[in-house]
PDB file of N, CA, C and O in Angstrom:
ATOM      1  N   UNK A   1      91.817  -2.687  40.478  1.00  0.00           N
ATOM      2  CA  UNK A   1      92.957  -2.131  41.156  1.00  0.00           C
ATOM      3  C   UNK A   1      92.467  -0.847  41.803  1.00  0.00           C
ATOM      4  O   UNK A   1      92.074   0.094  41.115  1.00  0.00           O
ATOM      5  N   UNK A   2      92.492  -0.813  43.097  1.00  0.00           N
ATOM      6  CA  UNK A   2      92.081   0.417  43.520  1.00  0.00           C
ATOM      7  C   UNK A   2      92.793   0.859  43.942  1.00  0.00           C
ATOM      8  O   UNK A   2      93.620   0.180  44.550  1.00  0.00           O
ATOM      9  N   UNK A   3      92.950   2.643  43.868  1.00  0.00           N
ATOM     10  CA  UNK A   3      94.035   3.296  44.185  1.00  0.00           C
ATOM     11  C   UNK A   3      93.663   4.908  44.750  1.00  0.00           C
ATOM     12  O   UNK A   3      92.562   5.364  44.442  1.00  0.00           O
ATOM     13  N   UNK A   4      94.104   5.298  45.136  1.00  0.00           N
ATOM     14  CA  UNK A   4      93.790   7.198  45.029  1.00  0.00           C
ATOM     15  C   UNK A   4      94.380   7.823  43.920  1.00  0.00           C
ATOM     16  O   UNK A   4      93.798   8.769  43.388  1.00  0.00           O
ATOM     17  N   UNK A   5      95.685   7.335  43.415  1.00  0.00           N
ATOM     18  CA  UNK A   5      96.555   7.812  42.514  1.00  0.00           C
ATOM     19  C   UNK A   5      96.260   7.411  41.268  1.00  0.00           C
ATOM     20  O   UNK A   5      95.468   6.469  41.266  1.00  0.00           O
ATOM     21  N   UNK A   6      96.694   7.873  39.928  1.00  0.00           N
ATOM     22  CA  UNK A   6      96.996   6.973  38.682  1.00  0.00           C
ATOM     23  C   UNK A   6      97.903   5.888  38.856  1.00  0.00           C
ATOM     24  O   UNK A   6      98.907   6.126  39.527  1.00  0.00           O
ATOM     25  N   UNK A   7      97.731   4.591  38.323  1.00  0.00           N
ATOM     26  CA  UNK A   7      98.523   3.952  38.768  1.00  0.00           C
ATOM     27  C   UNK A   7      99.828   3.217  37.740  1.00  0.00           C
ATOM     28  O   UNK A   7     100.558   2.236  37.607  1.00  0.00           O
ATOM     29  N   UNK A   8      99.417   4.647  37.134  1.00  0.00           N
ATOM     30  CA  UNK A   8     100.598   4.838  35.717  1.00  0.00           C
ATOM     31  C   UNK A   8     101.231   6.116  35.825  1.00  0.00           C
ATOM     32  O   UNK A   8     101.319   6.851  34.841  1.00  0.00           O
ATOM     33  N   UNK A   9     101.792   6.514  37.232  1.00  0.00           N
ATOM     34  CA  UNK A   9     102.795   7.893  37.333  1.00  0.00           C
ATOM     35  C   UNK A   9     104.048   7.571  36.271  1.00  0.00           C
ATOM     36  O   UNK A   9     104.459   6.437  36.026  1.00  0.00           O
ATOM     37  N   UNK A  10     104.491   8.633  35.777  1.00  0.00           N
ATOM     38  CA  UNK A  10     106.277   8.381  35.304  1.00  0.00           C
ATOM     39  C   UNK A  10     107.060   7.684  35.470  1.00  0.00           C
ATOM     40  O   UNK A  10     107.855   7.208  34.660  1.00  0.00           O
ATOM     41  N   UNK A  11     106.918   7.459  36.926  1.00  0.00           N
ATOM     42  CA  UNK A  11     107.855   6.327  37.557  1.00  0.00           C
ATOM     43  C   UNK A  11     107.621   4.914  37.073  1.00  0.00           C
ATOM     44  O   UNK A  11     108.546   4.125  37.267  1.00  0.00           O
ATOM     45  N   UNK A  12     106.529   4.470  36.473  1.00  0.00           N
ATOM     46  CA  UNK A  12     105.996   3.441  36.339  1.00  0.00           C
ATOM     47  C   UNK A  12     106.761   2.980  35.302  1.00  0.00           C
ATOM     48  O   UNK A  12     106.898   1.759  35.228  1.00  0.00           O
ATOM     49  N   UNK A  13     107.358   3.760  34.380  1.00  0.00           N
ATOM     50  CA  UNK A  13     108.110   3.498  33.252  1.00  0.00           C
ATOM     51  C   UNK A  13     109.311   2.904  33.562  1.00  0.00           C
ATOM     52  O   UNK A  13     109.761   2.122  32.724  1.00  0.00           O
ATOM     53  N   UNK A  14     109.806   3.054  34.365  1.00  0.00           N
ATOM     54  CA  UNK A  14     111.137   2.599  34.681  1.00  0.00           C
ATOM     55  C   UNK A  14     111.105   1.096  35.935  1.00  0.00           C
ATOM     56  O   UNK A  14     111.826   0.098  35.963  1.00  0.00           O
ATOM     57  N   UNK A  15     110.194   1.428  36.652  1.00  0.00           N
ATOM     58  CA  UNK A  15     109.724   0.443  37.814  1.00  0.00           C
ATOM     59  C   UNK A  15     108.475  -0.738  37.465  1.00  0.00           C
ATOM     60  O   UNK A  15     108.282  -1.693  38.218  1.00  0.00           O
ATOM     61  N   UNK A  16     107.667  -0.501  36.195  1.00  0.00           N
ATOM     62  CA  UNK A  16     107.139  -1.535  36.248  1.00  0.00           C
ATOM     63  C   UNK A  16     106.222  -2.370  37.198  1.00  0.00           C
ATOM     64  O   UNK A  16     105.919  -3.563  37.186  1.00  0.00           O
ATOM     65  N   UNK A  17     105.877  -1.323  38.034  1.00  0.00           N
ATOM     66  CA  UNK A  17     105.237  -2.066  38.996  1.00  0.00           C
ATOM     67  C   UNK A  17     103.809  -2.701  38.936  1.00  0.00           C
ATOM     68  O   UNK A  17     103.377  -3.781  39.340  1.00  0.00           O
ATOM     69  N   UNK A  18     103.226  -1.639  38.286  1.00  0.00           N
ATOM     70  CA  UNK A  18     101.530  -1.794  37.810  1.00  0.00           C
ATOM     71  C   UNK A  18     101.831  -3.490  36.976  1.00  0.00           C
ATOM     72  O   UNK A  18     101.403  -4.580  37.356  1.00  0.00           O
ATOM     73  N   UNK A  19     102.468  -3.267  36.089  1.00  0.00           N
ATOM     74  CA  UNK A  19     102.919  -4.410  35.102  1.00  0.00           C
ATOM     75  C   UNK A  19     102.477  -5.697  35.767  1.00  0.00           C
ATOM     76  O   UNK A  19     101.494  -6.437  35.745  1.00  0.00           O
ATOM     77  N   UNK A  20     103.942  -5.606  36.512  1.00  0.00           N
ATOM     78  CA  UNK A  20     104.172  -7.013  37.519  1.00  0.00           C
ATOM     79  C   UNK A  20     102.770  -7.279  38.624  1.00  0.00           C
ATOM     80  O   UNK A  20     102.478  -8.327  39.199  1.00  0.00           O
ATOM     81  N   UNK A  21     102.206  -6.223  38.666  1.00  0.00           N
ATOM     82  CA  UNK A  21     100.979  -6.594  39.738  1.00  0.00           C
ATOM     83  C   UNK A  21      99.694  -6.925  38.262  1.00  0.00           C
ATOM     84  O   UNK A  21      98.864  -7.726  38.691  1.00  0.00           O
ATOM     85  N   UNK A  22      99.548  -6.746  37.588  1.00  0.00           N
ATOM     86  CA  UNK A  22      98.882  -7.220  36.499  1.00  0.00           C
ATOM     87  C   UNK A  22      98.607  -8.490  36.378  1.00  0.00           C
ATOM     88  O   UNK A  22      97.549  -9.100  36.528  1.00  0.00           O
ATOM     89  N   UNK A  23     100.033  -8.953  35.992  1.00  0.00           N
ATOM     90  CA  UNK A  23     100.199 -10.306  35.978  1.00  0.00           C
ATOM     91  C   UNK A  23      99.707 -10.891  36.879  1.00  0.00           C
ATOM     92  O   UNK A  23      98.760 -11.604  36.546  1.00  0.00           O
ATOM     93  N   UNK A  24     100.076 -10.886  38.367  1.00  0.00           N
ATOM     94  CA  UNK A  24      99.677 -11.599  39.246  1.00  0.00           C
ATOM     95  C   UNK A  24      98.184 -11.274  39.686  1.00  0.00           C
ATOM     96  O   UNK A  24      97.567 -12.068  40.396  1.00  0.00           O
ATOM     97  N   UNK A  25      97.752 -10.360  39.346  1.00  0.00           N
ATOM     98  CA  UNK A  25      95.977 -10.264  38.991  1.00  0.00           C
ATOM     99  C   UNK A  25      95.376 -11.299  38.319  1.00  0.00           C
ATOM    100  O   UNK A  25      94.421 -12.005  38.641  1.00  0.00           O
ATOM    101  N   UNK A  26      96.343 -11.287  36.953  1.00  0.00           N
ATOM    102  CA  UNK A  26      95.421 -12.739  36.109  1.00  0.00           C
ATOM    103  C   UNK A  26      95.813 -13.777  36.862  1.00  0.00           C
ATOM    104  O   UNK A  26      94.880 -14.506  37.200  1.00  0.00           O
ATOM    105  N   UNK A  27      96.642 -14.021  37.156  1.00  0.00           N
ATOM    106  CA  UNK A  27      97.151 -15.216  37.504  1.00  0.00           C
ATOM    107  C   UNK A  27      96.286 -15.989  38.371  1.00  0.00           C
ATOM    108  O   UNK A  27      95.983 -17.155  38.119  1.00  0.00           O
ATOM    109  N   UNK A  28      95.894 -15.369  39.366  1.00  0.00           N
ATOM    110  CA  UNK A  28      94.500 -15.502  40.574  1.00  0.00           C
ATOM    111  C   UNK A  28      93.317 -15.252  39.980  1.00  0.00           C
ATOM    112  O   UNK A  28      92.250 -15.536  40.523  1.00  0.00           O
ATOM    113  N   UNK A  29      93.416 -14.646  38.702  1.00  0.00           N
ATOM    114  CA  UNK A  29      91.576 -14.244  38.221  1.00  0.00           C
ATOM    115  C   UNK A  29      91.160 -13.029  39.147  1.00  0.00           C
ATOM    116  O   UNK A  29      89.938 -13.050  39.289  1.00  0.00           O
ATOM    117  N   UNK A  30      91.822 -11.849  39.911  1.00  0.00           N
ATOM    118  CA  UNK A  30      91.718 -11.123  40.165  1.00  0.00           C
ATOM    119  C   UNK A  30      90.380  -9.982  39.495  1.00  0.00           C
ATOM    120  O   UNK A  30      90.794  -9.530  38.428  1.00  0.00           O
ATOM    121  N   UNK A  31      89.203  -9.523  39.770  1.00  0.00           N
ATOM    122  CA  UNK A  31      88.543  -8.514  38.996  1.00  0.00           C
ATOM    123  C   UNK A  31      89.177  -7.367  38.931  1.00  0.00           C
ATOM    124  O   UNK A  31      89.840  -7.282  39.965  1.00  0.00           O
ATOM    125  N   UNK A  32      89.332  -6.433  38.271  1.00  0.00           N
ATOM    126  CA  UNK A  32      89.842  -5.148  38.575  1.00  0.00           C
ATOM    127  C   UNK A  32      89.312  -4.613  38.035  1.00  0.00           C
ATOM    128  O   UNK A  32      88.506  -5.117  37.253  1.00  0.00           O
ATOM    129  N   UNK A  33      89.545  -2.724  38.211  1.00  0.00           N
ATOM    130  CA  UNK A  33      89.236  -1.691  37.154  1.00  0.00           C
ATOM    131  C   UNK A  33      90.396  -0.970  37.552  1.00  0.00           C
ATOM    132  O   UNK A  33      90.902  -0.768  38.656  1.00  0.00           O
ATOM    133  N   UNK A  34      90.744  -0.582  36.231  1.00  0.00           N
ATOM    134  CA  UNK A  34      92.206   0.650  36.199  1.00  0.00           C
ATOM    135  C   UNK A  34      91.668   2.023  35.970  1.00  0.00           C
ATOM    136  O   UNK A  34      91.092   2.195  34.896  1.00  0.00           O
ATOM    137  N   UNK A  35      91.718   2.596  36.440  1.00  0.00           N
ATOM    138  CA  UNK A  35      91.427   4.348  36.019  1.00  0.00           C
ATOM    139  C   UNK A  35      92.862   5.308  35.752  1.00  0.00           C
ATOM    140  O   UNK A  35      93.756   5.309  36.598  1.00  0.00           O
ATOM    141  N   UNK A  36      92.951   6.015  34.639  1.00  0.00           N
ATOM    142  CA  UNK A  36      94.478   6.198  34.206  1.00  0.00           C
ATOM    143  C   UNK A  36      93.943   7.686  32.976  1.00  0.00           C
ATOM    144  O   UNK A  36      92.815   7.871  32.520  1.00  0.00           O
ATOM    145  N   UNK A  37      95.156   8.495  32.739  1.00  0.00           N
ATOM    146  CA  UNK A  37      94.576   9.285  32.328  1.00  0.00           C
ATOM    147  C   UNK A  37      96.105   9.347  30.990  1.00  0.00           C
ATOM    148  O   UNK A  37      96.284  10.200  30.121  1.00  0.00           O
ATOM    149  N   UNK A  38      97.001   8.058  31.320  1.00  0.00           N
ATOM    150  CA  UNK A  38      98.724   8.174  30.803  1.00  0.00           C
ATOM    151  C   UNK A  38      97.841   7.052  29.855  1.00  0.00           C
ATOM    152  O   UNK A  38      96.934   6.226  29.961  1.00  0.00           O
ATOM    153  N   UNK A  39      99.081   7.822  28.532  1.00  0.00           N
ATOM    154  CA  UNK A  39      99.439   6.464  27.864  1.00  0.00           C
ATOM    155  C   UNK A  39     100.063   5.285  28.013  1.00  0.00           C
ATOM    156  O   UNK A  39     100.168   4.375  27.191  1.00  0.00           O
ATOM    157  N   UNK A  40     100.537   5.366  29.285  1.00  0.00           N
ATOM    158  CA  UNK A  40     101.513   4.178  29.233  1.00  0.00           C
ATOM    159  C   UNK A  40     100.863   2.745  29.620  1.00  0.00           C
ATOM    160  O   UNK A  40     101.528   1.733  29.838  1.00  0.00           O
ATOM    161  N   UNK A  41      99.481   2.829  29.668  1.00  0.00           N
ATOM    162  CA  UNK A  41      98.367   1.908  29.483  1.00  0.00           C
ATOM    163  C   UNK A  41      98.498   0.949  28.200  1.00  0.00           C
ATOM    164  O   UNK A  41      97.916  -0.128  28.070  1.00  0.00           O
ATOM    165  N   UNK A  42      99.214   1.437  27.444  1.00  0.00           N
ATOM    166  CA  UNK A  42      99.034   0.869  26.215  1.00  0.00           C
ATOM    167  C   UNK A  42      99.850   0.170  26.161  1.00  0.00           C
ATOM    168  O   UNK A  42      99.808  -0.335  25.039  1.00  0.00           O
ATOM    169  N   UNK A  43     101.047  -0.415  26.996  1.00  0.00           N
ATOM    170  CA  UNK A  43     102.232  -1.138  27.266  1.00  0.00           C
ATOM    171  C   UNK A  43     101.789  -2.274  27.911  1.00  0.00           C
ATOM    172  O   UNK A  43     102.369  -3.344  27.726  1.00  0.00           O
ATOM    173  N   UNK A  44     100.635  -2.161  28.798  1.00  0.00           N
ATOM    174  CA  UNK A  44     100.240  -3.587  29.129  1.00  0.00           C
ATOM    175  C   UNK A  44      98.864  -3.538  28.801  1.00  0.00           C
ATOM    176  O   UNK A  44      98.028  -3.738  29.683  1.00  0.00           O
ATOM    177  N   UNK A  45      98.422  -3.214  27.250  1.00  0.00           N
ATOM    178  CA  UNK A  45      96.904  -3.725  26.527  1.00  0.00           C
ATOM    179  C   UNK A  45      97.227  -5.339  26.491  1.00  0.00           C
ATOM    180  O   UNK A  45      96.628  -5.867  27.429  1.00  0.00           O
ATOM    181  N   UNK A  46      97.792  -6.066  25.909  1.00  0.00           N
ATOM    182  CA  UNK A  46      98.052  -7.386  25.815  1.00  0.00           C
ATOM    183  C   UNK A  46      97.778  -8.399  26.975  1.00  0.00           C
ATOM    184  O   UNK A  46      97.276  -9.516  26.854  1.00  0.00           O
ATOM    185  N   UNK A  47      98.356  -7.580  28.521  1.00  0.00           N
ATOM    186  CA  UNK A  47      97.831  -8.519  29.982  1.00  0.00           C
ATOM    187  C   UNK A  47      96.309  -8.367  30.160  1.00  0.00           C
ATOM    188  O   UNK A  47      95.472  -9.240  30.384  1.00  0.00           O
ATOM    189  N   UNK A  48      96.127  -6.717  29.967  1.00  0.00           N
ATOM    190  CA  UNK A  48      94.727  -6.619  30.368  1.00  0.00           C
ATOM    191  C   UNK A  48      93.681  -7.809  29.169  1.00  0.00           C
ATOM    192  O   UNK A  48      92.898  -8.599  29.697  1.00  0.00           O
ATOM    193  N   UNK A  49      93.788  -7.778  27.995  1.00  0.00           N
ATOM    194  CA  UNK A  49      93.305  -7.901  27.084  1.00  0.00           C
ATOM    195  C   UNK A  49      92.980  -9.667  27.574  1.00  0.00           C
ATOM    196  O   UNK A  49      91.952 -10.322  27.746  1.00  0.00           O
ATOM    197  N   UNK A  50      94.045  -9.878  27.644  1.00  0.00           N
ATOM    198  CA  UNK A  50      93.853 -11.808  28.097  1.00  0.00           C
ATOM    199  C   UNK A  50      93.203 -11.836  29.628  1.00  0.00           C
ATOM    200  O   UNK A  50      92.417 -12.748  29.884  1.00  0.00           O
ATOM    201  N   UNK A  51      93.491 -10.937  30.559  1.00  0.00           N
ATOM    202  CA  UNK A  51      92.211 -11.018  31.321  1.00  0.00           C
ATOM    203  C   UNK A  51      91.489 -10.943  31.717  1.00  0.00           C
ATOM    204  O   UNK A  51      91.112 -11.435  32.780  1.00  0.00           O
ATOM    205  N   UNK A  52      90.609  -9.773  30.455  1.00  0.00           N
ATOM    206  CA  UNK A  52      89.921  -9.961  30.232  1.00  0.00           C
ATOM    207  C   UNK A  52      88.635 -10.757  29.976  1.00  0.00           C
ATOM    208  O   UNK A  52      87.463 -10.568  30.301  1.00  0.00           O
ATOM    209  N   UNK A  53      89.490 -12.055  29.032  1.00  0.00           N
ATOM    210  CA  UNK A  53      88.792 -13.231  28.570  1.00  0.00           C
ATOM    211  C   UNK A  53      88.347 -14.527  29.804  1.00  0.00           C
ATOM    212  O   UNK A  53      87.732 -15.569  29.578  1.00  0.00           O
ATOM    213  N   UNK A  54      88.822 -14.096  30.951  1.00  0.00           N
ATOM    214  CA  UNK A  54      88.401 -15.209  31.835  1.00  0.00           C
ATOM    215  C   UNK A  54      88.261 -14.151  33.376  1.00  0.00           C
ATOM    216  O   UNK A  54      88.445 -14.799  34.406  1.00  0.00           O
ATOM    217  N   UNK A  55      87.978 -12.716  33.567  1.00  0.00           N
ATOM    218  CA  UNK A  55      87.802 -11.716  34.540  1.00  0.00           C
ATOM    219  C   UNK A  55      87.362 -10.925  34.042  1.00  0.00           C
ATOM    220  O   UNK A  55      87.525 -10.801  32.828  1.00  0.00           O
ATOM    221  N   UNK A  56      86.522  -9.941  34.857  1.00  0.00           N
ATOM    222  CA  UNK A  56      85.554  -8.827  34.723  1.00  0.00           C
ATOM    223  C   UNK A  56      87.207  -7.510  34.311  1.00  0.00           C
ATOM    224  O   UNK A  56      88.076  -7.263  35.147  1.00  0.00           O
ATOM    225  N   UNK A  57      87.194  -7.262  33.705  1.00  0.00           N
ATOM    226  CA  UNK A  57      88.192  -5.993  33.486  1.00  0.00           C
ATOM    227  C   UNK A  57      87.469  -4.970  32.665  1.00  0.00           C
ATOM    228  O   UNK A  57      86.861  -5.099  31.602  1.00  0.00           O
ATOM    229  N   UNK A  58      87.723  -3.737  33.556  1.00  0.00           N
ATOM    230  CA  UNK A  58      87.256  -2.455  33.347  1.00  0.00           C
ATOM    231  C   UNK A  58      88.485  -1.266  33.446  1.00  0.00           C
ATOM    232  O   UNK A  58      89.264  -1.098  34.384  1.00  0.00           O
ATOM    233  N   UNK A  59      88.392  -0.450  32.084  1.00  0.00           N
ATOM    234  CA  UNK A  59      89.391   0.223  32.153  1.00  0.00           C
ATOM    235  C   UNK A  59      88.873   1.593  32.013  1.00  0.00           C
ATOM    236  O   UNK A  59      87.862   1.572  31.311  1.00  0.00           O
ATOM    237  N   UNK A  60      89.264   3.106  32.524  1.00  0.00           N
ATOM    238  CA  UNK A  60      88.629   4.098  32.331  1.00  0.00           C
ATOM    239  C   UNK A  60      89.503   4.904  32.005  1.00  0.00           C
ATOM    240  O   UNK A  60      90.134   5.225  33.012  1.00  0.00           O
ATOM    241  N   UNK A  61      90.030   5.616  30.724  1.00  0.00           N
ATOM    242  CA  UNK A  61      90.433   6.855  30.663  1.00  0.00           C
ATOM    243  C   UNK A  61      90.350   8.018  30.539  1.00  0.00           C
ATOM    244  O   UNK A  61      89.782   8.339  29.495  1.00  0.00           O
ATOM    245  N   UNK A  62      90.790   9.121  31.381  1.00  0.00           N
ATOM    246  CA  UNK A  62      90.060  10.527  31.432  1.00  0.00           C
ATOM    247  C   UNK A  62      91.247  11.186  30.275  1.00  0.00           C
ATOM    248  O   UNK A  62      92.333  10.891  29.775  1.00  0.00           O
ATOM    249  N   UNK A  63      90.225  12.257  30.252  1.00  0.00           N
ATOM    250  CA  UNK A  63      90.912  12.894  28.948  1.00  0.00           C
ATOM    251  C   UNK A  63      91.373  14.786  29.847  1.00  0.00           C
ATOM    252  O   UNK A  63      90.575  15.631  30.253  1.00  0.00           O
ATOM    253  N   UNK A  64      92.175  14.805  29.853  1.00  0.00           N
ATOM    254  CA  UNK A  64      92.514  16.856  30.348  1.00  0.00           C
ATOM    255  C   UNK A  64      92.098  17.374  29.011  1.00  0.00           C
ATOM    256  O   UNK A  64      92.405  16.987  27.883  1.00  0.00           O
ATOM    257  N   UNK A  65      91.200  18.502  29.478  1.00  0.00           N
ATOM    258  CA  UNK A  65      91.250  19.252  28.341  1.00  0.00           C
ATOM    259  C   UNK A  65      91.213  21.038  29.162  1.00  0.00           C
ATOM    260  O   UNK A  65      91.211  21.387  30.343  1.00  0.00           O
ATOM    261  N   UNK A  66      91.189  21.798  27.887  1.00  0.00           N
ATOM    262  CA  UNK A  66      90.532  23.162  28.753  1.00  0.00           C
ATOM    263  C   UNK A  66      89.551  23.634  27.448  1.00  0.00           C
ATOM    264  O   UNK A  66      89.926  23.729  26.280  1.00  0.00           O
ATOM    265  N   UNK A  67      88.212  23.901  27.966  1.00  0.00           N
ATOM    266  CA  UNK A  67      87.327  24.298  27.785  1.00  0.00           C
ATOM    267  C   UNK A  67      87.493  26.112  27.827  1.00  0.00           C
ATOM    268  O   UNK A  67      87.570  26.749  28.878  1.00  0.00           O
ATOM    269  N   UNK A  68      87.524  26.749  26.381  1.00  0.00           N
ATOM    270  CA  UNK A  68      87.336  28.002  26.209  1.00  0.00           C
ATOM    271  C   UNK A  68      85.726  28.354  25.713  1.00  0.00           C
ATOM    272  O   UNK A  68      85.041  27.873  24.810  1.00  0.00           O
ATOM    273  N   UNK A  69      85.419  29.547  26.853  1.00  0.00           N
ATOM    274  CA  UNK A  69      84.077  29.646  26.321  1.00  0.00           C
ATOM    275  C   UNK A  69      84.130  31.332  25.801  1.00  0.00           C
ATOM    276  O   UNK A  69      84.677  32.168  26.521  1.00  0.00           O
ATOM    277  N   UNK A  70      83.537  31.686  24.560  1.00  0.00           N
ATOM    278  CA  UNK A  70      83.597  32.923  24.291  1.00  0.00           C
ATOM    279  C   UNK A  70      82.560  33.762  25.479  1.00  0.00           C
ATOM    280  O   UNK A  70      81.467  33.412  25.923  1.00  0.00           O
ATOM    281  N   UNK A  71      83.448  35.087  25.801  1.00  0.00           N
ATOM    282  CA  UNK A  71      81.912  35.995  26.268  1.00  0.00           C
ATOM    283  C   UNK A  71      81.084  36.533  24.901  1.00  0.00           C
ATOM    284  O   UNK A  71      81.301  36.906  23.749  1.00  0.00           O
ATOM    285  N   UNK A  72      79.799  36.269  26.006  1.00  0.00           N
ATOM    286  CA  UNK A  72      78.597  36.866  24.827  1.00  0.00           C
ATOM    287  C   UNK A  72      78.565  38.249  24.834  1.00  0.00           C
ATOM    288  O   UNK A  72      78.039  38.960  23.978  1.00  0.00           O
ATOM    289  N   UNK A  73      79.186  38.626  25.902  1.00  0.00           N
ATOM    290  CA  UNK A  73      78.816  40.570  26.246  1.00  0.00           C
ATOM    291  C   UNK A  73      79.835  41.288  25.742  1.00  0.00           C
ATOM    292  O   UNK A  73      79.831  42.516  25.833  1.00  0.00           O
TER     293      UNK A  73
END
């Protein structure tokens, strides 16, 4: 799935869209990779997971953090 955006904004919760395009990914045997940084990935582990088993699926999640570094001086 290529995108510029996450393709798990807020909105996704209510609209479902990633979801419904999921499906019709496996459905065709579609390859994809998702890049996502939301939990709400974890709502469709079960689609990805099955197509997995017959498509290349690649999933990447970034993590936010903030990095504190002490001064040495």
């Amino acid at each position: 799935m290529g995108s510029i955006c996450d393709p798990y904004q807020p909105i996704e919760r209510k609209y479902q869209i990633t979801q419904e395009m999921l499906k019709e990914f496996k459905r065709y045997k579609v390859p994809l990779t998702i890049a996502t940084k939301s939990n709400l990935i974890s709502r469709d582990i079960d689609i990805i997971s099955e197509m997995s088993k017959e498509t290349p699926v690649d999933v990447v999640i970034s993590i936010s953090s903030i990095l504190v570094v002490a001064n040495p001086f």
